[in-house]
N, C-alpha and C positions, 0 to 999 in steps of 0.2 A: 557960386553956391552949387550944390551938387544934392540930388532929387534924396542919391541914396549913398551915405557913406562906408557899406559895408563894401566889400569886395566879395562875389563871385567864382569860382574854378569852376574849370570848366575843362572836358579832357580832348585833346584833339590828336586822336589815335594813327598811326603809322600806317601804310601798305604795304603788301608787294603785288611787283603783276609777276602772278606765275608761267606767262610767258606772252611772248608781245608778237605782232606779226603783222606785217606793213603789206598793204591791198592795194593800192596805188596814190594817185594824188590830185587834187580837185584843181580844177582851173583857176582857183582863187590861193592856189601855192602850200592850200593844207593837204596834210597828208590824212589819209583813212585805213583807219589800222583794227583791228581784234585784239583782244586782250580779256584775261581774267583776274579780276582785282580782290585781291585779300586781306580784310582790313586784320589789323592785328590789336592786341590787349593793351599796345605799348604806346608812345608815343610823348608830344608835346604836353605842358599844361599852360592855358592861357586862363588870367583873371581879369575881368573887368567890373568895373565901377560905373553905372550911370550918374552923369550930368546932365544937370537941368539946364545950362547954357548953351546948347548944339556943340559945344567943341570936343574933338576928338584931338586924342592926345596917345605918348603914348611911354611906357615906362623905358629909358635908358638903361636898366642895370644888368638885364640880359648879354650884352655885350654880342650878338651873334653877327653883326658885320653887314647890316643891310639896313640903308638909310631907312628911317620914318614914310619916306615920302613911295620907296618902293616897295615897302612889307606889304605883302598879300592882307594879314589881318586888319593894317589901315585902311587901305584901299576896301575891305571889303564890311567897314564899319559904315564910311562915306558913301557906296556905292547902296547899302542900303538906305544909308538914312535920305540918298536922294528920290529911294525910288518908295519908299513908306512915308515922304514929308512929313520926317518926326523932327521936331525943334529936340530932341534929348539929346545926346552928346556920350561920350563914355569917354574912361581911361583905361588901356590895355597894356596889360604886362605880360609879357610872352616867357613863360618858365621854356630853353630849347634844349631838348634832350636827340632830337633829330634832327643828321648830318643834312649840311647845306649841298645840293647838288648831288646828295647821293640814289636819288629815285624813288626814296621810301614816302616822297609824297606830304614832305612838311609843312610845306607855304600852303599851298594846297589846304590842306588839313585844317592848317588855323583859319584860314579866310573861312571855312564853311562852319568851325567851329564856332567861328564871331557872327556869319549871317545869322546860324540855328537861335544862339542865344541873345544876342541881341534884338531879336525876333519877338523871342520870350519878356528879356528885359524891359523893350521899348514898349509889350504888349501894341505891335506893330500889327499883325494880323494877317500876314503871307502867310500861302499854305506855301506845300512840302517841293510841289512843281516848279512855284513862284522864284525861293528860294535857291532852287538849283537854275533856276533860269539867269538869277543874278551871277549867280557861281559861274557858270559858263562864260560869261564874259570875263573871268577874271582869271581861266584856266580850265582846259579842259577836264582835269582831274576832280576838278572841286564838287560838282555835282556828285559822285557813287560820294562821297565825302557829306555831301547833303542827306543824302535818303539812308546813309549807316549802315548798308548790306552787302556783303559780297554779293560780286556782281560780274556780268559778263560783259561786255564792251563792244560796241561798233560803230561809226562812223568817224569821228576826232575823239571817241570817246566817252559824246556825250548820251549815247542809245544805249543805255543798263537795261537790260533783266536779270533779275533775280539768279543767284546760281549758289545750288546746295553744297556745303563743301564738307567735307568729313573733320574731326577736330584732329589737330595737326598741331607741332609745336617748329621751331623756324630758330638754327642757328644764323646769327649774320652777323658780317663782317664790313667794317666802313675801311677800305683799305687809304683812305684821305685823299681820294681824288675829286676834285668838283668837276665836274662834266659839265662842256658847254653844251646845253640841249641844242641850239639853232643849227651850230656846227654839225653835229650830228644828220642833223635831219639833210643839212643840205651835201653831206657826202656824197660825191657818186660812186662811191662802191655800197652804197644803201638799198639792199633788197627791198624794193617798194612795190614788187607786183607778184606778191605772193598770191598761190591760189587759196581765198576763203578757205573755212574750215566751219563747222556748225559744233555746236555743244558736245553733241553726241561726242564728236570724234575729239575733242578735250578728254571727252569722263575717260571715253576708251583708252587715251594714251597718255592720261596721266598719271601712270606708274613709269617707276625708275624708267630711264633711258625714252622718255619721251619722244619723237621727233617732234612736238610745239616747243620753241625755243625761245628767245627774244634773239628778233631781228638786229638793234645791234652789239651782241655778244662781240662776233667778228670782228668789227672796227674797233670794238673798248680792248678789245685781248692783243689786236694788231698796234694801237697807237698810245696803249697805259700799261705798263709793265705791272704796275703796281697790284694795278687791276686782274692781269694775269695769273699772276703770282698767287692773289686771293683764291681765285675758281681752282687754279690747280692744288691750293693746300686742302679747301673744301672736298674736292672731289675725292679727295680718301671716305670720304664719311656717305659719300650718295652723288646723284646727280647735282650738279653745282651751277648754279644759274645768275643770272645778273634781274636786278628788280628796276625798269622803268628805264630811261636813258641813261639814267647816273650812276655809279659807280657800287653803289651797296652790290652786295653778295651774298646768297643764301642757301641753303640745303634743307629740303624736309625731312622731320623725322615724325614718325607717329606715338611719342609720348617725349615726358619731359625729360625723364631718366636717359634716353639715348640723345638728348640734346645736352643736355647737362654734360654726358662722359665724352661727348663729340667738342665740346668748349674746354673740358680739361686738355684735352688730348692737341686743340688745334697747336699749330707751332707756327709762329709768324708773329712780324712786329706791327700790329696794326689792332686796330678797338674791334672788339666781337661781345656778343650778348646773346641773349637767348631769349624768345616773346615767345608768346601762345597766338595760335589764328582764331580770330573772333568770331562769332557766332551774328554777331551784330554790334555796331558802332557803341562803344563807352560812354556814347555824346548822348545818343539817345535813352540810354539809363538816366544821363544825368538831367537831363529833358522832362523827361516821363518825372523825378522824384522834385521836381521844381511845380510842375503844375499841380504833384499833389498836396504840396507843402502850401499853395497857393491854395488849394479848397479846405484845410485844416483853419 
């Protein structure tokens, strides 16, 4: 039997890191990196259903290729209902509109989409900290994914401040590589001791031709052709950058009209689209018009 048989949507928006940059490595094998995260307009949609039996469950018809037992959203259904000791349960259906492995931050995404709402759902009672506390354990992304702000990044990622961004529209390209992240990190041609950089010198040089870059561009351009291919067909249109370890690819532009004629124009065999850069998380609209539907 099930508390509530309606289902739920719920939006669980995309990033990019507009440029990533490796500080060194802790004695516990993780790495300490800077970064600045954008969330974007676009993304996943997950629905869930509360159940009044504790079991968590979760919709097959998505077909995106990752067991039940390893989806970020299940795990991160579980992981609250152990740390909120709520007897409710849900069922989730993951609508995936974002590539697997491509950096834009999808697992990610829905796990914090499911923490926030299920939050709500279970009327469990975590604040916003609590939350992303769980998040962290379940990826260092998940957290700026909790709090819905673009945000600046430091230490595994999980020390956000707040960072104002100008409204921006975002061609990007899944050139269909899934990027092993572990691999990655444990390259040793992986610049891992770059020297810090503070905010300031972001705003300052984040106009075309940047030197803040993502750290590993080099390795993705040296050992993914495909991957290459994408940044050089981009870089007609602006600076061309890779988002996150995985394989996505993007260019900014400042309205939609030159993203738009930047999408006619791209030429390559590979999925491209075009988002808007957020202002703040779609999750937390969708938040905010849940508790008010709840005082009506």
């Amino acid at each position: 039997m099930r508390t509530n048989t309606d289902w739920s949507e719920w939006p669980a928006p995309a990033k990019l890191n507009l440029f990533l940059r490796i500080t060194g490595r802790r004695a516990d094998g993780y790495h300490t990196l800077q970064t600045a995260f954008r969330l974007l307009d676009w993304g996943d949609t997950l629905r869930l259903r509360v159940r009044d039996d504790g079991e968590i469950g979760r919709v097959d018809g998505g077909g995106y290729g990752v067991a039940a037992e390893d989806d970020l959203a299940v795990r991160a259904a579980r992981t609250l209902q152990a740390a909120s000791e709520s007897r409710l349960g849900c069922e989730i259906d993951v609508i995936k509109r974002i590539p697997l492995g491509g950096g834009f931050g999808g697992g990610s995404s829905d796990a914090a989409t499911v923490l926030v709402a299920l939050n709500c759902l279970w009327n469990a009672g975590l604040d916003t900290a609590e939350l992303a506390a769980l998040g962290l354990q379940l990826g260092a992304d998940v957290p700026v994914f909790v709090h819905g702000h673009n945000a600046w990044a430091e230490g595994v990622g999980e020390i956000l401040l707040p960072l104002p961004l100008a409204a921006a529209w975002y061609l990007l390209v899944d050139p269909g590589v899934h990027v092993p992240t572990a691999a990655l990190f444990q390259s040793p041609d992986l610049t891992r001791t770059a020297a810090p950089v503070t905010i300031a010198d972001f705003v300052r040089d984040a106009a075309p031709g940047s030197s803040l870059k993502n750290a590993f561009e080099p390795l993705l351009r040296r050992d993914q052709p495909a991957i290459a291919a994408a940044l050089d067909a981009l870089s007609r249109f602006g600076p061309a950058r890779v988002t996150g370890s995985g394989g996505g690819c993007f260019v900014e532009f400042s309205n939609r009209e030159a993203a738009q004629a930047a999408l006619e124009a791209l030429s390559g065999d590979w999925r491209a689209w075009i988002a808007r850069g957020a202002e703040r998380s779609p999750l937390l609209d969708r938040l905010d018009a849940m508790k008010m539907d709840a005082k009506d």
